[in-house]
C-alpha positions as CSV (number, residue, x, y, z in Angstrom):
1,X,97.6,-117.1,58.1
2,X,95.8,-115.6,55.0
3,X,94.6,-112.6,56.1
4,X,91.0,-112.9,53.8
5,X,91.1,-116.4,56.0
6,X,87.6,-116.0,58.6
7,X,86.6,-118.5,61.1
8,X,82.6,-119.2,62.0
9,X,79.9,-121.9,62.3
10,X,77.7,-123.3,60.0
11,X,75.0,-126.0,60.4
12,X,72.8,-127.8,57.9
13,X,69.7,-129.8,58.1
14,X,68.5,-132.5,55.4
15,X,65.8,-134.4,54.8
16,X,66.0,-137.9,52.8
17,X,62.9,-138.5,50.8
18,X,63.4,-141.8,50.1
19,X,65.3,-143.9,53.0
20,X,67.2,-145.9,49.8
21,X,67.7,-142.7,47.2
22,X,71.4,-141.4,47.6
23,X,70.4,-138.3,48.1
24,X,69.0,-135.9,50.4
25,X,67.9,-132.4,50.5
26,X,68.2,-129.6,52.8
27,X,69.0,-126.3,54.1
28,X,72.9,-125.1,55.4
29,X,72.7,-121.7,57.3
30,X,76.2,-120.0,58.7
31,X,78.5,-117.3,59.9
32,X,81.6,-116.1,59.4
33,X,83.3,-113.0,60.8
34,X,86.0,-111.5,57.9
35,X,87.6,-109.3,60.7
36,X,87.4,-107.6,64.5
37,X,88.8,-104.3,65.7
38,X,88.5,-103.6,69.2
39,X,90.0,-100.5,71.0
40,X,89.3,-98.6,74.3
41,X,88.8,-95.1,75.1
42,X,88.1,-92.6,77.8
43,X,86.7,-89.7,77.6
44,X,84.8,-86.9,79.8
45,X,81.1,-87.1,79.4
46,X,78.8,-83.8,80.8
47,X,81.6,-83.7,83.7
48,X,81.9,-87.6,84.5
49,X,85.0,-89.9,83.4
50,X,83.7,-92.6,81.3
51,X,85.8,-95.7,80.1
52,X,84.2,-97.1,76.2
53,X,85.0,-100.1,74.2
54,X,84.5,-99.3,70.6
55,X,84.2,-102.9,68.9
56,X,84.0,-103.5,64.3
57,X,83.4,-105.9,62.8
58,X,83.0,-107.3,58.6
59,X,80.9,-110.7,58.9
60,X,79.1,-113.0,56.1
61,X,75.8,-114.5,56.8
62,X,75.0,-117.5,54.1
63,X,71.4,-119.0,53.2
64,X,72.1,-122.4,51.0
65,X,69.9,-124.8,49.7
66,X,72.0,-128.5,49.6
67,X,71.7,-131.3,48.2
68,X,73.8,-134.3,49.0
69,X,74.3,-137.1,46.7
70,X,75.5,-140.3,49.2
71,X,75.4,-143.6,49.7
72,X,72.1,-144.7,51.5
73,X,73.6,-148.3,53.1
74,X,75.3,-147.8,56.3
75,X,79.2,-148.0,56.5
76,X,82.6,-146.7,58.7
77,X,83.5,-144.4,56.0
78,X,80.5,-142.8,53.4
79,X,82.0,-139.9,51.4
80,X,79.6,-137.3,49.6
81,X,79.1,-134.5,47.5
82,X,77.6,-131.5,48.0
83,X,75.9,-129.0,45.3
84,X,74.4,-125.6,46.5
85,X,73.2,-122.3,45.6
86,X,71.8,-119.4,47.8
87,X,73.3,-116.5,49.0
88,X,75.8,-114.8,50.9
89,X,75.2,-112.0,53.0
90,X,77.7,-109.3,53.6
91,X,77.4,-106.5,56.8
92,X,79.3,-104.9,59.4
93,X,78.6,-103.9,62.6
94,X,80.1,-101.2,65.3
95,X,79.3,-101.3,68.9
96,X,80.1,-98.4,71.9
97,X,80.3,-100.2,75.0
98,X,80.3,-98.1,77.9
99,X,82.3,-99.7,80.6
100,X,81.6,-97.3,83.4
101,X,80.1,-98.4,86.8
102,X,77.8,-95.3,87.8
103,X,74.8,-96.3,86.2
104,X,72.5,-98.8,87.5
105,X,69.6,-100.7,85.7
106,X,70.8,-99.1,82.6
107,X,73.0,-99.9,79.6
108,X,74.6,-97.3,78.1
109,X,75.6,-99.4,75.0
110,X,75.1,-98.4,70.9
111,X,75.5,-100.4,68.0
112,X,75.0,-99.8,64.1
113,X,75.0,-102.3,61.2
114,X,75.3,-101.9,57.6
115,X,73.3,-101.8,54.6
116,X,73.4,-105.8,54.3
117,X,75.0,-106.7,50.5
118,X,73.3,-110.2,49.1
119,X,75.4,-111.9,46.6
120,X,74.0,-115.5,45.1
121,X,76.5,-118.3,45.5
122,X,76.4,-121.9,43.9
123,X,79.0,-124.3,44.1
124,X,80.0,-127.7,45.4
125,X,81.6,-129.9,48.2
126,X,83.3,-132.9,48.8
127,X,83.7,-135.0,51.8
128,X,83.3,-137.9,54.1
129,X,81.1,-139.1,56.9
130,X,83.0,-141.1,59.7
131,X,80.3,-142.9,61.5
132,X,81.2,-143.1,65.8
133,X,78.3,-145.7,66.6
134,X,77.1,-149.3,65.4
135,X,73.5,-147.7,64.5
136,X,75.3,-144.7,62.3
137,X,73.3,-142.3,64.4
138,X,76.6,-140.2,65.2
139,X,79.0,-139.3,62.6
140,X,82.4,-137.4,61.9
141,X,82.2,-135.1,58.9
142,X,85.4,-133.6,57.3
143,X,84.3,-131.8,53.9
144,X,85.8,-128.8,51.8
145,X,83.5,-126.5,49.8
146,X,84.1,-124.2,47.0
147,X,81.3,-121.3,46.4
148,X,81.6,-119.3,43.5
149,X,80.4,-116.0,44.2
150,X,78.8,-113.1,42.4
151,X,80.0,-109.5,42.6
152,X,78.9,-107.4,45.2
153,X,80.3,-104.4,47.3
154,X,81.6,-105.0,50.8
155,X,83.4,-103.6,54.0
156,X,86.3,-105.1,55.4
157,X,89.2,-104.3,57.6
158,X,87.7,-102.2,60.3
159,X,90.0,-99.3,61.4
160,X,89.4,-97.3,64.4
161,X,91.4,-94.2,64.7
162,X,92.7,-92.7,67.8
163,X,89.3,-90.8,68.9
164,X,87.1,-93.8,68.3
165,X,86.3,-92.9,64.6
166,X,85.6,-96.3,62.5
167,X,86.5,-96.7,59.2
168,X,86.3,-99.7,56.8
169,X,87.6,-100.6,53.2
170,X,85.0,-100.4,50.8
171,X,85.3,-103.4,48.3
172,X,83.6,-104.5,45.3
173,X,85.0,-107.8,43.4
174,X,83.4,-111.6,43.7
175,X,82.6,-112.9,46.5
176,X,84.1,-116.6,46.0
177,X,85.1,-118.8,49.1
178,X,86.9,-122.3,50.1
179,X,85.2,-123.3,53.4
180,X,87.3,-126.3,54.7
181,X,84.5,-127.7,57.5
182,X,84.4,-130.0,60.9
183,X,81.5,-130.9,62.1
184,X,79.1,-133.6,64.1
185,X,76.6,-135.2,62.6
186,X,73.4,-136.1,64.0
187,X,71.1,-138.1,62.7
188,X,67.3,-138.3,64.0
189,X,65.7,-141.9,62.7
């Protein structure tokens, strides 16, 4: 597995202005986590034992406007392309879980994020729609998308060190991506 590979969801909603144009407009939101580090700890805490789950993670958030250029008549197999721009954003999060069972009512938990890092993406995706029903209300879609990405900085790799310290590589470079994508589609007449 490539280990820049990420796994996460994304979902998009489009509008056809025209019920005969080939093409429709919309939003796509997602998210993708980069990479997870997850270690437990105990400790003493002002005389008690206490058990912690210290938890990282570098994740993507992405904003796109779409617009997809298909055919409008209905049939098993429609295949499309995709053009969209937006952005991309970048932020990592730690969380301190305490796992102990003294407490009641409360939640002893802590989490952080980073400074969130926009970088604008455009690019373009190919694919096809498998309908699953007569009225082509249901659909299958398989698609690949390539996003070329501006330069940003980043964290990856979360690290946590023996005594719960976290620690991430800073990166700065483009922030291109090949999203292969499954989805269902849903269409609302």
């Amino acid at each position: 597995m490539n280990a820049d590979a990420g796994y996460g969801l994304r979902a998009n909603v489009l509008y056809r202005p025209n019920y005969t144009a080939p093409v429709k407009l919309g939003l796509e939101l997602g998210i993708l986590e980069k990479s997870r580090a997850s270690q437990y700890f105990s400790a003493n805490v002002s005389g008690y034992y206490d058990d912690f789950k210290v938890s990282a993670t570098s994740n993507i958030f992405s904003l796109m406007f779409l617009a997809r250029f298909q055919s409008s008549h209905p049939h098993k197999l429609k295949p499309f392309i995709d053009v969209t721009a937006g952005w991309n954003v970048f932020f990592s999060t730690v969380s301190v879980e305490d796992l102990s069972y003294y407490y009641s009512g409360y939640d002893p938990s802590y989490s952080n994020s980073s400074k969130a890092r926009w970088a604008l993406s455009y690019g373009g995706a190919g694919g096809v729609d498998i309908s699953l029903n007569r009225r082509d209300d249901i659909g299958l879609e398989l698609k690949v998308a390539y996003l070329i990405g501006s330069y940003t900085d980043y964290l990856t790799d979360p690290y946590i060190d023996g005594n719960g310290n976290v620690s991430f590589q800073n990166n700065n470079s483009r922030t291109d991506m090949l999203i292969p994508q499954a989805g269902i589609r849903i269409s609302i007449h």
